[in-house]
C-alpha positions, -999 to 999 in steps of 0.1 A, spaced: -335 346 469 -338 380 460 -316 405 475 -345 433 482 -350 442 518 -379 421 535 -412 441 548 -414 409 573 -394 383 589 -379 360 567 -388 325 583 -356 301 587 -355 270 605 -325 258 611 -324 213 615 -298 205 638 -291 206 680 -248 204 674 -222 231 665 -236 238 631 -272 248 637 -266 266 666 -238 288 654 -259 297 622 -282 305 649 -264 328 664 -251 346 633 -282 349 619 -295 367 647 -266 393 649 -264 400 611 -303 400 608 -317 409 638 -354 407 636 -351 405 599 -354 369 606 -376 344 624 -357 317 638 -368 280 642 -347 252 657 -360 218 647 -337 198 677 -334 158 678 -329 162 719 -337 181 746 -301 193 750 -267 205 736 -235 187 746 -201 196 748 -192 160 729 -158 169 715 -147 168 762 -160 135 761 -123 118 754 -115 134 788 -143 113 805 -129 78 812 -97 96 825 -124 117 852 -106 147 842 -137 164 831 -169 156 816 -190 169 781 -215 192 798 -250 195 783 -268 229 781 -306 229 772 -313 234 741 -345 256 748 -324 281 770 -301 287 741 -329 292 716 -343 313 742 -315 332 747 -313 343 706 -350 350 702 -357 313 686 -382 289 685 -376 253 689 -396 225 678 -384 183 690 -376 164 659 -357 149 637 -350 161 599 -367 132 578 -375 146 542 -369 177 523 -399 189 503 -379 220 485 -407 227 460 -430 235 483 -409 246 508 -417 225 542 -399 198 554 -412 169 572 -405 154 608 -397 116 618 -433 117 637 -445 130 601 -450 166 611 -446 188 585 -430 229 591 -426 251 566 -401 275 559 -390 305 537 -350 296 542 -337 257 554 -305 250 570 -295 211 577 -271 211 597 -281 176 609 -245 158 610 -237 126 604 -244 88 612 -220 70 635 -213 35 628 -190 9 651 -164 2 636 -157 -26 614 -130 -42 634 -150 -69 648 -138 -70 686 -127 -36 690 -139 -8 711 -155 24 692 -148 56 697 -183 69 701 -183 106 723 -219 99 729 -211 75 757 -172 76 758 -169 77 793 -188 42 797 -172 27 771 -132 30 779 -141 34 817 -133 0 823 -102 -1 801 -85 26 821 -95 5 853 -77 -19 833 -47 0 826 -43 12 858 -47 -23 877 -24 -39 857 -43 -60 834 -40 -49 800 -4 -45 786 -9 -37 750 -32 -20 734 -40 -4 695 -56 26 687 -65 27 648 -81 55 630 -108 52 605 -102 38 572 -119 72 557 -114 108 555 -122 116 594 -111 142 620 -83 118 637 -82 136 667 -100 123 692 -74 95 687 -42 106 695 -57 129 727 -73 89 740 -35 76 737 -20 102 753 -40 105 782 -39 68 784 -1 68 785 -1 99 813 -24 77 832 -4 47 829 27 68 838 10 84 866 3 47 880 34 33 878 16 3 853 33 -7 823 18 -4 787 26 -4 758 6 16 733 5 21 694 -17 44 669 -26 28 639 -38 54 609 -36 59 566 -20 94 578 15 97 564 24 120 593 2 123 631 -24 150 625 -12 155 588 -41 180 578 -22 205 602 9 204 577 44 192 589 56 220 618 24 202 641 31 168 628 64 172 639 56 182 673 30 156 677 57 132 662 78 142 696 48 139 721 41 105 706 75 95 711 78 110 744 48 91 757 60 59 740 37 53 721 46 39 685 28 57 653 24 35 630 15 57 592 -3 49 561 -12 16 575 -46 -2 574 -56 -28 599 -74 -62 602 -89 -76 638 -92 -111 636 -94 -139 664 -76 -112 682 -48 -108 658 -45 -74 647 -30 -74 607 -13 -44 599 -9 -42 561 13 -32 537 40 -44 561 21 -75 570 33 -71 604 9 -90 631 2 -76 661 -22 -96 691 -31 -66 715 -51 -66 747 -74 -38 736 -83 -24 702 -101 7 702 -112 22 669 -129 51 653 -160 51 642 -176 51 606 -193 80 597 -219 81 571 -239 113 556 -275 122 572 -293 107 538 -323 131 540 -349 126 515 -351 153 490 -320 166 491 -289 157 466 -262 138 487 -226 113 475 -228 74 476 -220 83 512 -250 104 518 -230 134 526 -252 164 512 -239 186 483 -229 224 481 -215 249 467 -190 274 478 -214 294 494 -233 261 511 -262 261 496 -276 233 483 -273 230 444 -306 236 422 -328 238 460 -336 276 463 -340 286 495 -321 255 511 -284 256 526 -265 228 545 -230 233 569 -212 209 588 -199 173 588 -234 167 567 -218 184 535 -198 165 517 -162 189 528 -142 160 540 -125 179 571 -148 164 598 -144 190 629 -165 214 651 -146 245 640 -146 240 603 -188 235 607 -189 266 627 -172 285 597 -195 269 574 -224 281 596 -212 315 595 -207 317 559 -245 306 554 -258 332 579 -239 353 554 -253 342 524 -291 342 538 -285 382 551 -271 393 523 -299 377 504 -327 394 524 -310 426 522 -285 427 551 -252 446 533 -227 421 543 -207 403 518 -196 366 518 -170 354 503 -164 311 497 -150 297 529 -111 298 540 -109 278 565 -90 273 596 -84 250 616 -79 254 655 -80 227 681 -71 224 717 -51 186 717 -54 172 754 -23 156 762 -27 139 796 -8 172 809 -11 204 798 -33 205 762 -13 224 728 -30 244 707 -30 239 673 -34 259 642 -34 260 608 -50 278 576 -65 256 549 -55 266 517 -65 244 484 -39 210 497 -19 230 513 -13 246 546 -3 282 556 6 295 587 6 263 611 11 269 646 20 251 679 14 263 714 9 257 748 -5 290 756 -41 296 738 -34 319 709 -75 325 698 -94 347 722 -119 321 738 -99 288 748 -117 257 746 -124 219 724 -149 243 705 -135 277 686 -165 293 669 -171 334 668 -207 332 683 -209 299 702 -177 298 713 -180 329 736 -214 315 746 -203 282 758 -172 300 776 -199 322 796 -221 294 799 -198 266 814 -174 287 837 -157 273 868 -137 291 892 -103 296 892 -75 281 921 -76 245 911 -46 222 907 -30 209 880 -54 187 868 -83 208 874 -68 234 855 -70 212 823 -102 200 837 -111 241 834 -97 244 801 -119 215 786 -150 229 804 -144 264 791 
């Protein structure tokens, strides 16, 4: 695009109802004001909190859901029910899975990606569309008395572990808390717990683990087999109650636009879409391998950067830094975690159990995170699990 101020609004629409699209949202419309015209092309009706959904078999607190058309709304946007289907870059309109076609002056997918089960035949996925019905029964489980031993592997790909490690923990507090014996173990190809966060909050998580019980086992794959759960290199076979896995994830695979054998989409530092004018992609459906609500939020605003600047807006953007900030829940109070991404290596990582960004909450993004935080408050004067139950719903 040319970088010549627009006598009109530029027309974007934005392909996406999760972090992503809706944090380019928001920046767009405070860098560009009514520069822009906004359009939100939404699978579903609503936006949901999914990353609180591993506190919803525990009853702690749930993943709230916000419509969709009252946050449009609220930013001056239009939205339009569909789902992204093909890319037609050369004449600039894309085309709907109902075959509807809307064109643009300025696309942003930020679609996400496809969840698979995962491949351990027998296990239960980790899927935070539907969490809470899924490892309901298995805490019921747990608590009663009937399962004693039980696995939680990671996914044999680049992933954001997470999720994981916040499951076992609760499941261990909840176990504690019930007087019922279990014994737990975390199965992952990470040489440390949570290694993208760089030793110091490996370390710490190394000591939560261990204080909880439960037994890391690193760079290890695993085999589920007649209920036998093969743990190689070591060989080591292990027959567990309960396996529950992560997911596969898999790139959005849109027609027309350039994507990895995974189908992850392809960009540059700047996230646009290479040799697609006009086009731009942020969040887990580019091919950066760090799979996290944060880092898509930082992607998001480094487009709505890149798309002002090029209708004029005097802002500058520079390639992404990223950081990486999440809230881990423990079962008691949740850590915070931080860390600054820089090439392979990690600068400036940080533990604490007192929020150090200025919103707390599973979601830390400049725009939506203050939205969400105004959006989903609860009063104050609860007890002790409330207040966690607060801190996810903030």
């Amino acid at each position: 695009m040319n970088t010549e101020p627009q006598t009109h609004p530029v027309h974007v629409l934005i392909a996406g109802g999760g972090v992503a699209s809706l944090e380019a949202m928001m920046a767009l419309r405070a860098l560009a004001a009514d520069r822009v015209r906004v359009t939100l092309l939404a699978p579903g009706a609503d936006f949901r909190v999914r990353p609180m959904a591993v506190a919803e078999p525990f009853a702690i607190a749930h993943a709230p859901r916000i419509p969709l058309a009252e946050i449009a709304a609220d930013f001056g946007a239009e939205i339009v029910t569909g789902a992204l289907r093909q890319v037609v870059a050369a004449e600039r309109h894309v085309v709907t899975g109902d075959g509807e076609r809307i064109g643009y002056d300025v696309l942003v997918v930020a679609v996400g990606t496809r969840m698979r089960p995962s491949p351990l035949r027998g296990a239960l996925t980790v899927d935070d569309r539907n969490l809470g019905e899924t490892l309901r029964g298995l805490v019921q489980d747990v608590e009663q008395g009937y399962a004693h031993e039980i696995a939680f592997v990671a996914a044999q790909q680049p992933a954001w572990p997470l999720p994981l490690y916040e499951l076992a923990l609760q499941m261990s507090q909840r176990a504690y808390d019930m007087g019922a014996r279990v014994a737990l173990s975390i199965v992952s190809r990470e040489r440390a717990p949570l290694a993208q966060f760089g030793p110091t909050i490996s370390t710490e998580l190394e000591h939560l683990l261990r204080d909880a019980g439960i037994v890391f086992n690193a760079s290890t794959q695993a085999e589920l087999a007649h209920g036998d759960l093969t743990l190689s290199p070591s060989g080591v076979v292990m027959r567990p109650d309960r396996v529950v896995a992560m997911p596969l994830l898999e790139g959005p695979r849109i027609a027309g636009l350039p994507c990895d054998a995974d189908g992850f989409i392809r960009v540059d530092e700047f996230g646009a879409v290479r040799d697609l004018p006009g086009v731009y992609a942020a969040g887990d459906a580019t091919t950066y391998p760090v799979k996290h609500g944060g880092i898509a939020a930082q992607q998001a605003d480094l487009v709505a950067e890149a798309i002002a600047a090029g209708i004029g807006v005097p802002c500058d953007p520079q390639p992404l830094s990223p950081v990486l900030r999440a809230m881990l829940l423990t079962g008691r109070e949740p850590r915070y975690l931080e860390a600054h991404l820089v090439g392979a290596g990690v600068l400036h990582p940080s533990v604490s159990d007192v929020c150090p960004w200025t919103t707390p909450g599973k979601i830390v993004a400049r725009h939506l995170g203050p939205y969400l935080a105004a959006a989903t408050a609860t009063p104050s004067g609860l007890d002790a699990r409330s207040r966690q139950a607060r801190c996810l719903s903030r």
